[in-house]
Structures are given as structure tokens and as C-alpha cells.
C-alpha positions as CSV (number, residue, x, y, z in Angstrom):
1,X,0.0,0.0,0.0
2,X,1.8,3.4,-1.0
3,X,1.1,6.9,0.5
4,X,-1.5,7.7,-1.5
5,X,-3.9,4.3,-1.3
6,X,-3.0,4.8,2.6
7,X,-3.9,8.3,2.9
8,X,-7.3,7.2,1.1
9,X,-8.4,4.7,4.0
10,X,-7.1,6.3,7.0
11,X,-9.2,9.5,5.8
12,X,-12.3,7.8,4.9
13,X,-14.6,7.8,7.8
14,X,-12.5,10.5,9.6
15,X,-14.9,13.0,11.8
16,X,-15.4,16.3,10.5
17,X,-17.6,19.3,12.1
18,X,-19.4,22.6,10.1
19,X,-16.1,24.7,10.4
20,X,-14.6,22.1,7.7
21,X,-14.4,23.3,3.9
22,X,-12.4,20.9,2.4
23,X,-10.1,18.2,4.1
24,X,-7.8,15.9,2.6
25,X,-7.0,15.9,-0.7
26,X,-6.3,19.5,-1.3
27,X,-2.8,21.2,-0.3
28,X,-4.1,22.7,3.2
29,X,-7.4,22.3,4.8
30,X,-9.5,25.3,4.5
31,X,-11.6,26.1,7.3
32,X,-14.6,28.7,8.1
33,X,-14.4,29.8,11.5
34,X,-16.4,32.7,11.2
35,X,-14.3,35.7,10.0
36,X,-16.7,37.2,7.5
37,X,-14.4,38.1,4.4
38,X,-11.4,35.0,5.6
39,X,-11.0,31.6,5.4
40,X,-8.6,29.8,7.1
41,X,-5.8,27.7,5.5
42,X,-3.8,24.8,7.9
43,X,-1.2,22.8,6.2
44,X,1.0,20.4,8.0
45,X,4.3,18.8,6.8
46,X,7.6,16.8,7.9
47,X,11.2,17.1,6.5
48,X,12.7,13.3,7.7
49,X,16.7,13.1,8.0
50,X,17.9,10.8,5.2
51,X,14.9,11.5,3.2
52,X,14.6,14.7,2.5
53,X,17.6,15.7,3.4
54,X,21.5,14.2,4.8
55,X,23.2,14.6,7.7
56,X,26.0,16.7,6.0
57,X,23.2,19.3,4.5
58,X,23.6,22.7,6.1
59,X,21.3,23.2,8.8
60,X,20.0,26.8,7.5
61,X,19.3,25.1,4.6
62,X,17.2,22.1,6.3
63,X,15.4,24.9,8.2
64,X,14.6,27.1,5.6
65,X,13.3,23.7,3.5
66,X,10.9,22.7,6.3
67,X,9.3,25.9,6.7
68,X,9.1,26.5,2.7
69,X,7.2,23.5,2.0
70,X,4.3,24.6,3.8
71,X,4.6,28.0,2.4
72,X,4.7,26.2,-1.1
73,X,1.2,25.0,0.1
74,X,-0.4,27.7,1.3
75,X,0.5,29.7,-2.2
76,X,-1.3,27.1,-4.1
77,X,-4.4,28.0,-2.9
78,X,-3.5,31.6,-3.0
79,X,-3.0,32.7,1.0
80,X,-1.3,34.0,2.9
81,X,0.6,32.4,5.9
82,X,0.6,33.1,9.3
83,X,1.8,31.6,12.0
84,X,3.3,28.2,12.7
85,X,4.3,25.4,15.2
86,X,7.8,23.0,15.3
87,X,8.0,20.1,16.2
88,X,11.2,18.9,16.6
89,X,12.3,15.3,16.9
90,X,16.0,14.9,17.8
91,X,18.1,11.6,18.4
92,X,19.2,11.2,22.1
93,X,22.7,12.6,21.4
94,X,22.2,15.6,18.9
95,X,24.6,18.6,17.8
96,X,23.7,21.7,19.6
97,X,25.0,23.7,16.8
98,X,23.1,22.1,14.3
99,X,20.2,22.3,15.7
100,X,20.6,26.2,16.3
101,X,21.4,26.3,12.5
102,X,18.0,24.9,11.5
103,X,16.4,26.8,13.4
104,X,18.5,30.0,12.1
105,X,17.2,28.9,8.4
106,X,13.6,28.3,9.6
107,X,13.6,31.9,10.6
108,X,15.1,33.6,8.2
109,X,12.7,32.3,6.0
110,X,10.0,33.1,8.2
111,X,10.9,36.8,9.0
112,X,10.8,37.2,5.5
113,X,6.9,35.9,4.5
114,X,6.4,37.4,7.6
115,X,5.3,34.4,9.6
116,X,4.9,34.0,13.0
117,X,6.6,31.2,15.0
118,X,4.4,30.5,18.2
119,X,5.4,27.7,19.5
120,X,5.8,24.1,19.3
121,X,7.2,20.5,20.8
122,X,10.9,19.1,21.0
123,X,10.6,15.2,21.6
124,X,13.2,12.1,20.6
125,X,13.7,10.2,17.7
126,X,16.0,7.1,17.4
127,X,18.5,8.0,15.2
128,X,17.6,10.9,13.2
129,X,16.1,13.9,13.0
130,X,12.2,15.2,11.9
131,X,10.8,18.6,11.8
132,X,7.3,18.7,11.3
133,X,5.6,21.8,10.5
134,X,2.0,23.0,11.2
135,X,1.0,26.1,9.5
136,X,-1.5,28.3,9.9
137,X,-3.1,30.9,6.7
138,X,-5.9,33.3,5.3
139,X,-7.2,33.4,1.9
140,X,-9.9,35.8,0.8
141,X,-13.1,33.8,1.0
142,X,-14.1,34.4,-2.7
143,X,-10.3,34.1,-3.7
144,X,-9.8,30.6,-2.5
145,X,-8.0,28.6,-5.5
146,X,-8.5,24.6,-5.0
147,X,-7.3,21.7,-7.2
148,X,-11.2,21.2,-8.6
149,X,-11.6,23.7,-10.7
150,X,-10.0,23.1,-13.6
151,X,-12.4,22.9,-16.8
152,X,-12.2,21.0,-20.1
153,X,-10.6,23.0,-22.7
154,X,-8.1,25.5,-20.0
155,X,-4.8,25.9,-20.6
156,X,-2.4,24.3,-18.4
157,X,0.4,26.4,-17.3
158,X,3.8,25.8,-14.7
159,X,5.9,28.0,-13.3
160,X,9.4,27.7,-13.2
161,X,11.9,24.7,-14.5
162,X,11.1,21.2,-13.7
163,X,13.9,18.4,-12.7
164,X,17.3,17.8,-11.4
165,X,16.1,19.2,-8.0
166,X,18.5,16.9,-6.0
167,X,21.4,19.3,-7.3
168,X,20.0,21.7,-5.0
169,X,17.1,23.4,-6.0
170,X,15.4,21.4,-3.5
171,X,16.8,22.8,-0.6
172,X,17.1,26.8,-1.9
173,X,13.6,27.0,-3.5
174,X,11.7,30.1,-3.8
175,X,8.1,29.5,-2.4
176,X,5.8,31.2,-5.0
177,X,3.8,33.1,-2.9
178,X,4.1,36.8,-4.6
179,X,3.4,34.6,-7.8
180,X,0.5,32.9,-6.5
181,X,-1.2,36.1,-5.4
182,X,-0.7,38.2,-8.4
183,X,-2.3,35.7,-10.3
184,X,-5.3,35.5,-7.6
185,X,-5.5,39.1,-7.9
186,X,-5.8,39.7,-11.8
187,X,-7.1,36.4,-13.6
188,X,-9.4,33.6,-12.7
189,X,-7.2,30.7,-12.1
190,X,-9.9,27.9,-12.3
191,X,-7.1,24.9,-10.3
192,X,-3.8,25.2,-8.8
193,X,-1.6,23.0,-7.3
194,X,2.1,23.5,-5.7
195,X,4.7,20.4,-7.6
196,X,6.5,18.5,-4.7
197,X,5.9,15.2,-5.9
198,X,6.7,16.1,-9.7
199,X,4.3,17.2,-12.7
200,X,3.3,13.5,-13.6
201,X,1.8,13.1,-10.0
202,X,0.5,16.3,-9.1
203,X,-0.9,17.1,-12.4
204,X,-2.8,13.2,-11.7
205,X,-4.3,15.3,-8.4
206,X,-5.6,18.2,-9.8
207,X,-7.2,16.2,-12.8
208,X,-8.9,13.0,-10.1
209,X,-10.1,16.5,-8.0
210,X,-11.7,17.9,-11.3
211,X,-13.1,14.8,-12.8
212,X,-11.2,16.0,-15.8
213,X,-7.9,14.5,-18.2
214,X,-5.3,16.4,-20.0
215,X,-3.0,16.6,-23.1
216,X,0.6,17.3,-22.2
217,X,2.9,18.8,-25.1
218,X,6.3,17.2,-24.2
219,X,8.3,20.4,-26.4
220,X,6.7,22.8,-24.0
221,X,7.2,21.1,-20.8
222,X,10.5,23.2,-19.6
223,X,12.9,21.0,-18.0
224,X,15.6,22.5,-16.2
225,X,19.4,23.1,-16.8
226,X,20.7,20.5,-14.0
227,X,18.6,18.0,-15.3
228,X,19.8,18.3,-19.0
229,X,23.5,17.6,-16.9
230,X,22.6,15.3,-15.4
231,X,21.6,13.0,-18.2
232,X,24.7,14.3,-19.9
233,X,26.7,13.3,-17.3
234,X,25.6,10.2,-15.8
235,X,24.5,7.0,-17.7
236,X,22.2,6.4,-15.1
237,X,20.5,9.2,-14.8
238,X,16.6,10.0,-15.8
239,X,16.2,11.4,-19.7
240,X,15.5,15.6,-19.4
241,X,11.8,15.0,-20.1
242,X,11.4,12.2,-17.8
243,X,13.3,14.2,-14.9
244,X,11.3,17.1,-15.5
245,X,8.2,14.4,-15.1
246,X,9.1,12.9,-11.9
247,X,11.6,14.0,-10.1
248,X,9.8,16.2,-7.8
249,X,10.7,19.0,-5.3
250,X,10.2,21.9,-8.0
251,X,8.3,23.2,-5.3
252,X,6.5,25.1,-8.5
253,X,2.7,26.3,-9.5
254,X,0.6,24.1,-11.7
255,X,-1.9,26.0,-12.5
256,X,-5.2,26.0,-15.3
257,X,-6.8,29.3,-16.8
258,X,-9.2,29.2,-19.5
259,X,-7.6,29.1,-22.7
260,X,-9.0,32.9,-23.8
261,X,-6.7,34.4,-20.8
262,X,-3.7,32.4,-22.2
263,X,-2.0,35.4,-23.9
264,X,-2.8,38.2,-21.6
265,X,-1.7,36.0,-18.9
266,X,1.7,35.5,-20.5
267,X,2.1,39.4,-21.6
268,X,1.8,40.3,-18.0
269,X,3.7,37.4,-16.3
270,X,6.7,38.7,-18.7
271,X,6.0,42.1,-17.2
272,X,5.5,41.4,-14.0
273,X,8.5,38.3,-12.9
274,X,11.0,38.6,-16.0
275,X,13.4,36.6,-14.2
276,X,10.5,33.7,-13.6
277,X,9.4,31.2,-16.9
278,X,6.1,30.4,-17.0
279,X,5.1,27.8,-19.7
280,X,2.0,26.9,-21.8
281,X,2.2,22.9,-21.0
282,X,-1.0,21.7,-22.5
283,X,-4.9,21.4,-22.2
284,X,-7.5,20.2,-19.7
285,X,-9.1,17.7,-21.9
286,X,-12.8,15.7,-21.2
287,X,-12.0,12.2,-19.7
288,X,-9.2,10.7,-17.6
289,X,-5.5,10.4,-17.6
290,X,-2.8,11.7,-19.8
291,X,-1.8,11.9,-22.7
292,X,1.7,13.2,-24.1
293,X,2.1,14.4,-27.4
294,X,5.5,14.6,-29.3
295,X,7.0,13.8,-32.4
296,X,5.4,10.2,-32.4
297,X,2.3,11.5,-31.8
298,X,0.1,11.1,-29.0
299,X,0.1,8.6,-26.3
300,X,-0.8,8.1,-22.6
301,X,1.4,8.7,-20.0
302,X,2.7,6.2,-17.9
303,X,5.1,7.5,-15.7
304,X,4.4,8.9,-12.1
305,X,5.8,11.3,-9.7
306,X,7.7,9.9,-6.7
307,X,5.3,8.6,-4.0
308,X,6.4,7.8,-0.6
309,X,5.8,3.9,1.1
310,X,5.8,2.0,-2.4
């Protein structure tokens, strides 16, 4: 059973009360608790030593990581964040300095999305160490972007370049929060979705949520410079496209926009984040699945993003 077919039976009958807008299966859980022009966004995550990260990464780094993953979140359903709880599971005998180095990084990051850090818990773990993050966010009731919308016949659009993240992209990340809410604030973005587990498997969570399929062009898919190295320079290594497909931790928007907002969308992105791509990937199609289209024409795609437990 992977993460995903897990996550599907330990959330079926869970109990739920009127505050509860959506649950599971978006990237935070939007709650109403009353404020009459807010909804509230809560996102938790976990960075696990020897996972999603190594023992010889730089703690600032590892910090700033945990934090910026639930950041990543909270911009995909364009909010704002707020305020957050650690927790922080150390082995019995830990390194001070370390420590005080993640935490240095998780600041940083937080001082500058202006996020509050109220609290949390320290506890052991054999071995190795776990941060897990709870974060809390606002989003404008009626601005409240969610994987379901997307339509057939949008345009399918990603920010960024996708692949190679493990060169270090996955650790120095930008979360796309200024992104996320100029594109809240002049276009209606119809689905959004943040890419941690790679396009292939987020762009499958977007569609299942909107009961919708898609068309993929594989020239416009934009596949970073370290992943194009990477194939050069190892045998082993992933093709470009495939990379750019699965490798996750692109901590990018995936978003969909109706098609007739395409070009205005792109005139102002150029305007507005010059130093950002954004990239025309395909179409929202009627259906399931996807399909890629290249020079052999069009077939379904097999491939996935990664997926923890399998």
C-alpha cells in the first residue's frame, strides 16, 4: 500500500464538524471559523533526515526547507501564511549547533513571509532527525483557488523549471507566494496545485479532483538546466523530459486558466516576474488520464511522480 492508497483509507470515515471546507485531498485544509471576508488555511508537513535531506546538509538550509514546504502549500491555494508550530524530533545525542542552525534557516525564511513562529514541541527520535511543520493561513473567501476547478478546454500552465532538484534546487527553493497572489488578484485561475511530488503526480491530483484529463505537449514542458547535466553526465541518470516528469521537489505552481486568458496572462507574467518562466504545457481535456504528445504522436502517460511507502 503506497502513501497515497493509505492516505485514502485512513481519511475515509474520519470526523469532520461545520467549520470544515475541504479536508484531505487538497494542499491545506480550508476552514470557516467565522471571520466574515477569511477563510482559514492549515497545512502540516515533515522534513525526515535521510529522506529529505542528509546529515551533511547545512542546517540553514534544512530549516529554511521545512518551513518552505508549507509555504509552497499555502500559495497554491492563493494565502497568505501566518503563524506556525515545530516540532522537533532529535536523536538522544544531537549537535547543539546544528540544531541552532535549523532553526536560524527556519527563521530567516519566516521573518521574510512574515510568519509568525508561536510555538511548538521538542521530543526524541532514534536516530535521526524530523521537523514537522504546522502552519496556519488566510485566503480571501471568494479568492480561495483549489485543485477542482480546472475545466475542459483550460490551458495548463507551470511556473518555473522542472527536474534535477536533487542538485540543489530542493533545498534553496523560492516559495511562490508573490506569484500565487498576483495571479489570484488579476485572472481567474480555475485549479492550482504546488509540484513536490513532480508534474506527472501532481498534475494526476488536480485532474482525479476535477473529474477532468489532459494533453501534455512534451516540447513545452520546460525541464531545467541540471537535469539536461545530469543526463549528460551520468549514464544512469533519468532522460531531461522524464526528470522534469518525476523528479519532484520543484516546489513550482501548476496551475489551469481558460484558454481565452492564455495570452494576456503570458504578456503580463513577462511584465511582471521577468526573471521567472512560465510555460504553456498543455490542455484540460474531457475524460481521464494523460496523454503526451510529441514527435510520435500522441500517447498516454505512464510515468508517475515519486510517491512515498511503495
Amino acid at each position: 500500500m503506497n502513501e497515497f492508497e493509505l492516505i485514502g483509507k485512513l481519511t475515509r470515515s474520519l470526523p469532520a464538524n461545520k467549520s470544515l471546507v475541504t479536508g484531505a485531498g487538497d494542499d491545506c485544509a480550508v476552514l470557516d471559523l467565522g471571520i466574515p471576508d477569511r477563510l482559514v488555511l492549515f497545512k502540516t508537513d515533515a522534513v525526515v533526515e535521510g529522506f529529505h535531506f542528509t546529515s551533511e546538509t547545512p542546517p540553514e538550509k534544512v530549516g529554511r526547507k521545512a518551513l518552505g514546504r508549507c509555504i509552497s502549500d499555502i500559495a497554491a491555494m492563493a494565502g497568505t501564511p501566518n503563524s506556525a508550530l515545530i516540532t522537533l524530533a532529535l536523536p538522544r545525542h544531537y549537535d547543539l549547533d546544528y540544531v541552532e542552525g535549523i532553526y536560524a534557516g527556519l527563521g530567516e525564511l519566516a521573518r521574510k513571509f512574515d510568519v509568525s513562529i508561536a510555538g511548538g514541541e521538542t521530543t526524541t527520535n532514534p536516530e535521526r532527525i524530523l521537523i514537522s511543520i504546522s502552519l496556519l493561513g488566510t485566503v480571501e473567501r471568494e479568492k480561495c483557488i483549489f485543485r477542482s476547478g480546472a475545466l475542459a478546454g483550460d490551458a495548463i500552465f507551470v511556473t518555473g523549471e522542472l527536474g534535477g532538484s536533487i542538485s540543489g534546487k530542493h533545498l534553496d527553493f523560492e516559495p511562490r507566494l508573490t506569484e500565487a497572489h498576483w495571479l489570484r488578484d488579476h485572472f481567474a485561475i480555475h485549479s492550482m496545485i504546488d509540484l513536490s511530488d513532480g508534474l506527472a503526480g501532481d498534475l494526476r491530483h488536480l485532474l482525479k479532483a476535477s473529474h477532468v484529463g489532459s494533453e501534455l505537449m512534451a516540447s513545452a514542458i520546460p525541464v531545467s538546466r541540471e537535469a539536461k547535466l545530469a543526463s549528460k553526465a551520468e549514464s544512469s541518470a533519468k532522460p531531461p523530459l522524464l526528470a522534469a516528469l518525476t523528479d519532484g521537489e520543484d516546489f513550482e505552481l501548476l496551475f489551469t486558466i481558460a484558454s481565452k486568458d492564455a495570452v494576456p496572462l503570458l504578456d503580463g507574467w513577462k511584465h511582471q516576474f521577468p526573471k521567472v518562466k512560465l510555460s504553456c504545457i498543455g490542455k484540460v481535456t474531457a475524460g481521464e488520464g494523460i496523454n503526451l504528445r510529441d514527435k510520435q504522436g500522441i500517447r498516454p502517460l505512464t510515468a508517475h511522480g515519486y510517491v512515498h511507502l511503495k
